[in-house]
N, C-alpha and C positions, 0 to 999 in steps of 0.2 A: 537861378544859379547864384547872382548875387547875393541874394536873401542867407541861403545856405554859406557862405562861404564867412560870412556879416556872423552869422549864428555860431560856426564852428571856432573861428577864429576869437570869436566875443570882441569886435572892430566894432565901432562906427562908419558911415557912409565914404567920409573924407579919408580916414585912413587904412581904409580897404583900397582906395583909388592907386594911395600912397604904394602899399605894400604890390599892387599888380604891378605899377610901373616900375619898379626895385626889380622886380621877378624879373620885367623885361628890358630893362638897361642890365641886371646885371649879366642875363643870358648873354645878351651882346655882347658885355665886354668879357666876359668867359671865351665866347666863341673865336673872337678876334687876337687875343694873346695864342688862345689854343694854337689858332692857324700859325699863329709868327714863330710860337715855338717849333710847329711840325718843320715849319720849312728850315728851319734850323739844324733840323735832324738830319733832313735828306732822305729819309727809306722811302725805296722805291718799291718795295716788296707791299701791293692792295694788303692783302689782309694784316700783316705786321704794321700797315700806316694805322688802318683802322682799330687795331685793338689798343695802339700808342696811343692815339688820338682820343679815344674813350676815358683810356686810365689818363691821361694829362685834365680832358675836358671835366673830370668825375672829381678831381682833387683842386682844380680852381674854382670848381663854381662856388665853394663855401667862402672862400674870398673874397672873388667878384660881386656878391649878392652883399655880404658886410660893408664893404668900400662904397658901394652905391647907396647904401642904406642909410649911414651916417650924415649925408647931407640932407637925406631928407626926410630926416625922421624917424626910422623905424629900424634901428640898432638893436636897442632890445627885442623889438618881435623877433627878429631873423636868429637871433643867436638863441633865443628859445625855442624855433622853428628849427634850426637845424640841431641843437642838443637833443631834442625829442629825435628826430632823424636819425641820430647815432646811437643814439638809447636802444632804439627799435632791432636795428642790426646787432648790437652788442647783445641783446636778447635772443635773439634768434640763432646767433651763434652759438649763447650758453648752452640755446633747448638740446643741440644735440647731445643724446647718450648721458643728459643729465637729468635727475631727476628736481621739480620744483616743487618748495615752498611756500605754500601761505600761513605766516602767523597772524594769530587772534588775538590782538591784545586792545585793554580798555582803557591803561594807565599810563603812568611815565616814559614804559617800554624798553626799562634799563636790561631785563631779560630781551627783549626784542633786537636792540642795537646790539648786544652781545654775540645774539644769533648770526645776525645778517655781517658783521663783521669775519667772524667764524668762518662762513661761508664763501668771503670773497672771491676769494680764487681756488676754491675746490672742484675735486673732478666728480664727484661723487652728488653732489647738488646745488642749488643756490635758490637764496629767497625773492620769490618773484612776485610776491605778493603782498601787504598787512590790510590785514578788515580789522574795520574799529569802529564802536558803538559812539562815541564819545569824538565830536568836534577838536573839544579843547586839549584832549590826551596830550602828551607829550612824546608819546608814541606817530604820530603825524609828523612831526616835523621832524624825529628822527628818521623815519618814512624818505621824509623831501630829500633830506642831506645826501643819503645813500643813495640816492634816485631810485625806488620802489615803489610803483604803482601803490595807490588806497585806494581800497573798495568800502567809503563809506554806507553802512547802513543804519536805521532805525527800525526799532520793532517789527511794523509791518512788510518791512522787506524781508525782516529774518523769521518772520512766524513765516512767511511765502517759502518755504525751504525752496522750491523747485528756484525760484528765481535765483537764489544763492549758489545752489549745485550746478545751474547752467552756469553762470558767471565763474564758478571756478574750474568746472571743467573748458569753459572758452577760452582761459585762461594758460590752461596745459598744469593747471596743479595736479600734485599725486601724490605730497603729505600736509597735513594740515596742524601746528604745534600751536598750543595754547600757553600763552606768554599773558598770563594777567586778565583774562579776559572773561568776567563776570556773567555774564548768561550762561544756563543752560542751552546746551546743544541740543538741538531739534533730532528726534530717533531716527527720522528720513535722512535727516543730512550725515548721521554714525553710520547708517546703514550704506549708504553710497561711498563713504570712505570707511568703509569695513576693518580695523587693523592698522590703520593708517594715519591715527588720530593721538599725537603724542601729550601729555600735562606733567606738566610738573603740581609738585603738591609741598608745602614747606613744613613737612613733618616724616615720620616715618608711619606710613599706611599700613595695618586700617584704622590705626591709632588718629585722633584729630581728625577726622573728617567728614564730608558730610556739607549739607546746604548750611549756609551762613558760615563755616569756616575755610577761610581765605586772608591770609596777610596775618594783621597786629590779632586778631581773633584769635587765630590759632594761638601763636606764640605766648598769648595772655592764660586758653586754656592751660598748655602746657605747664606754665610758672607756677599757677595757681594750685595746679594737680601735684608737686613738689617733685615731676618726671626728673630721673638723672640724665636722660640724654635725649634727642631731638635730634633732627637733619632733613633729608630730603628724602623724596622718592620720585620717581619719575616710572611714568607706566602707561598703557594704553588705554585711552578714554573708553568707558562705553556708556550707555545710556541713563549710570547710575552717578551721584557726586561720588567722585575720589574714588572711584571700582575699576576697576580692568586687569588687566596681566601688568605683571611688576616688572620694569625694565633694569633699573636702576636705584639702590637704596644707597646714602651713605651718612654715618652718623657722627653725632659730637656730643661729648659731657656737656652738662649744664653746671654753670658755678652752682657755689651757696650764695653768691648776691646775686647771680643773675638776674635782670629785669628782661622784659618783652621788648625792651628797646634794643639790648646788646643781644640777645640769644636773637634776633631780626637780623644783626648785622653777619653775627657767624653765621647763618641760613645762606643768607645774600652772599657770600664768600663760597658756599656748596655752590650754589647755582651756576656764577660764574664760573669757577672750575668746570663744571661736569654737566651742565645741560647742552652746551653744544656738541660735548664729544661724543656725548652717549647719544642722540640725535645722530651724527653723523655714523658712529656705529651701526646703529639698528638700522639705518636706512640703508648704509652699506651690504652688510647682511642681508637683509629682507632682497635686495635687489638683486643680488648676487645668486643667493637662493631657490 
């Protein structure tokens, strides 16, 4: 059991000893206030003592266990012990009658943060997920900020679709948006999320796209080709690059000096605008429906 808890917690021997005995002084001193406050109250009515007694004993113990902790070390664990704690229930409370997201992203994740911001406090859904190929993305740590689980993987976890599709469905996903995120999707894993698979594309589709255009690519084709206008599209993934049912187009002139650097930055000002709303449309819709 030690071994296990040694493994789970990532502790060494000494302060796992540390963190039981935290557990059980701070019980103590939880249970000891509890009682001083009860009798403070006076209700005499058993089962009104006992549900008081619950909700007082349920809201000191994150106290009591901190207090205790501090002298003897293990302050940070406890408060990352119980933020996880509250994470969990704050989850669980979302799941209901909401639907969840995972985004796919590979890069910085400025589409990513936008998303999950969007979503904070909607009735309609919220992002409970980001899977990312890429350690160092910048997409991770925007992840940590907002507190959203990552589902690291590497190749052969996502050539494994099954393993993928179990992990998202354990998860309770039920859309899946692709926010920068450089792999082709596996047919099994489109297939499993049938319809429910949203991308953005930083041009106007079917124009620009296609394997190898993604990002400055695109926007350099574009310039090069002397198109007058450019913008976004957003539409539903399916087995092909840049193919599915079109959700959302919106477009802009191109200067005559336009470079791939500035026609990049007007794109980046579509997305922000309109990939979260149109997201939350269609998913609204769809669910509705």
């Amino acid at each position: 059991m030690f071994k296990k808890l040694r493994k789970r917690w990532k502790v060494n021997g000494w302060n796992l000893l540390l963190i039981l005995v935290t557990f059980a002084l701070g019980g103590s001193l939880c249970g000891m206030v509890g009682k001083k406050l009860m009798g403070l109250l006076q209700i005499e009515n058993r089962i009104l003592y006992l549900i008081s007694y619950l909700i007082i004993i349920s809201t000191l113990w994150p106290f009591s266990v901190l207090l205790v902790s501090l002298p003897l070390g293990q302050f940070v664990f406890f408060k990352n012990y119980i933020k996880k704690i509250y994470n969990k229930f704050v989850f669980r409370k979302k799941l209901k009658n909401k639907s969840i997201i995972a985004i796919f992203a590979s890069g910085s994740g400025s589409n990513a943060k936008n998303i999950i911001s969007h979503f904070k406090n909607k009735d309609s859904a919220f992002v409970g997920l980001v899977v990312c190929n890429n350690k160092e993305a910048g997409v991770v740590k925007i992840a940590e900020q907002h507190q959203v689980p990552v589902l690291m993987i590497d190749r052969n976890s996502f050539k494994d679709t099954q393993f993928l599709i179990n992990e998202l469905k354990k998860r309770g996903i039920n859309w899946i948006i692709l926010a920068g995120f450089l792999w082709k999707l596996p047919v099994s894993l489109i297939e499993s999320f049938k319809g429910k698979i949203i991308n953005i594309h930083p041009a106007l589709l079917p124009l620009y796209g296609g394997k190898g255009m993604y990002g400055k690519f695109v926007h350099e084709a574009v310039i090069k080709n002397k198109e007058k206008e450019s913008g976004i599209t957003i539409h539903i993934a399916d087995e092909y690059y840049d193919h599915g049912e079109i959700v959302f187009q919106q477009s802009i002139s191109i200067d005559e000096n336009e470079t791939p650097e500035t026609l990049e930055a007007k794109v980046r000002q579509l997305e922000i605008a309109h990939y979260p709303t149109t997201i939350e449309s269609y998913i609204s819709k769809q669910t509705q429906g």
